[in-house]
N, C-alpha and C positions, 0 to 999 in steps of 0.2 A: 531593563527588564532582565531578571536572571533566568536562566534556564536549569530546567530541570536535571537535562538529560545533556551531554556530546558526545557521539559517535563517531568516530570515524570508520568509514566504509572500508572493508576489505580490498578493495581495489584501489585505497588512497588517493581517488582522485576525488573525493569530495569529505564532506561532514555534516552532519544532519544533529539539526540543534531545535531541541524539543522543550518547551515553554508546559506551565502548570495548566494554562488555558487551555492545554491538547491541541495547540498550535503549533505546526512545526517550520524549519529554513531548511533547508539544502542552498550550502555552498559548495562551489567547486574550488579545488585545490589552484586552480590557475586564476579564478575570481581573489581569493584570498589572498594570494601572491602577491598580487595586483594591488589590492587595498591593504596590505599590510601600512602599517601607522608608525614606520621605522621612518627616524630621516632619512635613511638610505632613497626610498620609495617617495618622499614629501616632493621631494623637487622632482621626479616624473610623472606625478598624481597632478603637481602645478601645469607642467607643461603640455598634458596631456587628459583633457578632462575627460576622453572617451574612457570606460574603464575598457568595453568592449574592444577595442584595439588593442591597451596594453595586458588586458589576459590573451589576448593571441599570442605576443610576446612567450609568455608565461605558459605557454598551453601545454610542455613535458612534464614540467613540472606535477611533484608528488609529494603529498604530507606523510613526512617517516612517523612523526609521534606529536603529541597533544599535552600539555603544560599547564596544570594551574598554576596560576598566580594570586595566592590570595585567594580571598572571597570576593574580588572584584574583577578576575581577568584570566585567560588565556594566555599561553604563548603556542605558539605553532613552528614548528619546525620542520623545514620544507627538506628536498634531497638537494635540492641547488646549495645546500648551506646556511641559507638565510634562515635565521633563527632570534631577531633581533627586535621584532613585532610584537608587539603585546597587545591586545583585542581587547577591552576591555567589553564587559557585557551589554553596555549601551551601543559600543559603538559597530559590534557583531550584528545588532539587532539592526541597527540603522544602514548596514550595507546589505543584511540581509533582505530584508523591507524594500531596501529596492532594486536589488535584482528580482526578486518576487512579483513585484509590479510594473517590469518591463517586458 
């Protein structure tokens, strides 16, 4: 699902991604962190299926700036450095989706 719209909030500690349906996600910067789709993250995403434990981890953590990639993707570029994640539009919707319904 593409989005219309990505904000990232003034306070960097999150991003609000706005769909044509007038459906919106708020993720938080330490959620994203967390799920980033970087090998770095694959084998602690493995080891640890809580996301909610490893945004704890992650919970200083702050998005400096916001990246298209293409017509199919995000990158996100956090203060920790980590800048290696690329989000694509399905798979933003599909982590958003469910922190939304937890």
């Amino acid at each position: 699902m593409t989005p219309k719209k990505i904000i990232l909030n003034k306070n960097k500690r999150s991003i609000q991604v706005e769909y044509e349906n007038n459906t919106y996600l708020l993720l938080t910067s330490s959620y994203l962190r967390a799920c980033s789709p970087s090998a770095e993250n694959k084998s602690r995403l493995r080891q640890s299926k809580d996301t909610k434990t490893i945004s704890s981890y992650f919970s200083k953590v702050l998005i400096n700036r916001i990246e298209s990639v293409g017509n199919y993707a995000v990158r996100i570029i956090f203060n920790d450095g980590h800048d290696t994640g690329i989000f694509s539009w399905n798979y933003l919707h599909d982590i958003g989706s469910k922190v939304q319904d937890s």
